[in-house]
N, C-alpha and C positions, 0 to 999 in steps of 0.2 A: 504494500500500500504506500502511494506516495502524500507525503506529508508537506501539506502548504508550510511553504516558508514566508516571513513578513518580511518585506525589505523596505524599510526606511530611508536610504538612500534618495530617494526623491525632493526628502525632507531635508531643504538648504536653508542657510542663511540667505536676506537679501542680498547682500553682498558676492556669493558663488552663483549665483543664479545671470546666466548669461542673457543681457538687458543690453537692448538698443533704445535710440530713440523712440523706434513707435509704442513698447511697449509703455514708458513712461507718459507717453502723449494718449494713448489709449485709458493709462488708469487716470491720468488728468481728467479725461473727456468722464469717462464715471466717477470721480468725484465730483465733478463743475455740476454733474446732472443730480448728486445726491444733494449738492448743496443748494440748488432748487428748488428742490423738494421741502430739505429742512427748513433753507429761508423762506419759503411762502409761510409753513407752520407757524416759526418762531416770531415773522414783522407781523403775527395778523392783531395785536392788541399794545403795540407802542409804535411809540415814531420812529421811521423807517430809518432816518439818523444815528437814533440811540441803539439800534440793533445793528446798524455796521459800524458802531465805534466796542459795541461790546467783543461782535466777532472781530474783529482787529484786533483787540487785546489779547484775545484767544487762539490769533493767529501767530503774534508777536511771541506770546509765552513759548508756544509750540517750538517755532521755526527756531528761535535762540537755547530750548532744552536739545536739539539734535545738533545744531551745532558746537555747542557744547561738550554733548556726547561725545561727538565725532573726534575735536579737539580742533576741527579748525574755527575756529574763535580766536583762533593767536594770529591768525592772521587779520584783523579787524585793522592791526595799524599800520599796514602794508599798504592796503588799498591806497590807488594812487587819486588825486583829486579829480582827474578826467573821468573815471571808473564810477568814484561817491556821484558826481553830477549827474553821470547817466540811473544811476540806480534810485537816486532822487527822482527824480524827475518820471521815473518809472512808478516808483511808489505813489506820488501824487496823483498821477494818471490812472495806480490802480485803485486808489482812494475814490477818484470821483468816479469810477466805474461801477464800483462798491454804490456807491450812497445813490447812482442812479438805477441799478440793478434793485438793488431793494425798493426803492420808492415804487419803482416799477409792477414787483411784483407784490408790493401792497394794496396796489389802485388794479394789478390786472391777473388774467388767468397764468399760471405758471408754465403750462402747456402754449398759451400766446406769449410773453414774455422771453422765454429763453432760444422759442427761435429766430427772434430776433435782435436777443444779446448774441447768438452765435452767429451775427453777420459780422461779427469782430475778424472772424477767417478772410472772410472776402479784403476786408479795411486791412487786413494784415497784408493779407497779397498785393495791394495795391503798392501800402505804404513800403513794401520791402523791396519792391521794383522800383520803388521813386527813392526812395533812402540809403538802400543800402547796394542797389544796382544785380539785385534778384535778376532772371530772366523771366517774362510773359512768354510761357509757354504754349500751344494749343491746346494741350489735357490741365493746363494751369486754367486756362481762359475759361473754359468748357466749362471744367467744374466751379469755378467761385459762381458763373454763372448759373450753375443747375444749383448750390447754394443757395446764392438769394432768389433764385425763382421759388424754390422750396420752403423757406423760410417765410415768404412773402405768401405762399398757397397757405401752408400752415396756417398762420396769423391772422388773414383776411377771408379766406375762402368761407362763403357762410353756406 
């Protein structure tokens, strides 16, 4: 008689677990959709402000206990000032995305809401061909396109 063996092997750290980008961009895309979900719950009985300064704080703890962890924290006074202004400036921008995403999903359906926060893809394609000198591809083009057609069905189609 053969006797099942268990093999945990499968069973990695994050760290040995062979990761590219998409897989990172794929768990982003499920969490952006569970925090959706949460924030619709969570803005439905304060101001849509006070509940992205709470989750900020929440986010702020998080992000500084992993890096932390990690130990790259020593590197905080390395960063170069061209480096801070970009990351500034990023932060700000993800601030007011924050406070317009919730208000958002306070006044509307979360199901209409977030497919049209994720016309950020399309605004990203644009801005990385005008910024950073990306190329406009034809399956680039195509798809931001079938994007916001779909986004815009989504949202409007009654």
């Amino acid at each position: 008689m053969e006797y099942m063996h268990l093999n945990f092997s499968c069973i990695y750290t994050l760290n040995a677990i062979p990761m590219n980008w998409a897989f990172y961009a794929f768990l982003s895309a499920l969490f952006a959709a569970a925090t959706a979900i949460l924030a619709k719950i969570g803005v439905k009985n304060i101001d849509s402000n006070l509940a992205t300064a709470i989750r900020t704080v929440v986010i702020i703890i998080f992000a500084f206990a992993i890096v932390w962890y990690q130990g790259t924290i020593k590197q905080l006074p390395s960063i170069s000032r061209y480096t801070l202004v970009f990351l500034i400036l990023s932060g700000i921008a993800t601030g007011l995305s924050w406070l317009f995403y919730f208000k958002a999903l306070q006044l509307g359906q979360a199901s209409q809401v977030a497919p049209i926060d994720k016309l950020s893809l399309v605004f990203t394609i644009l801005l990385a061909a005008l910024f950073l000198g990306e190329k406009l591809t034809l399956p680039i083009l195509a798809g931001g396109t079938l994007m916001t057609v779909g986004a815009l069905f989504i949202t409007f189609w009654k």
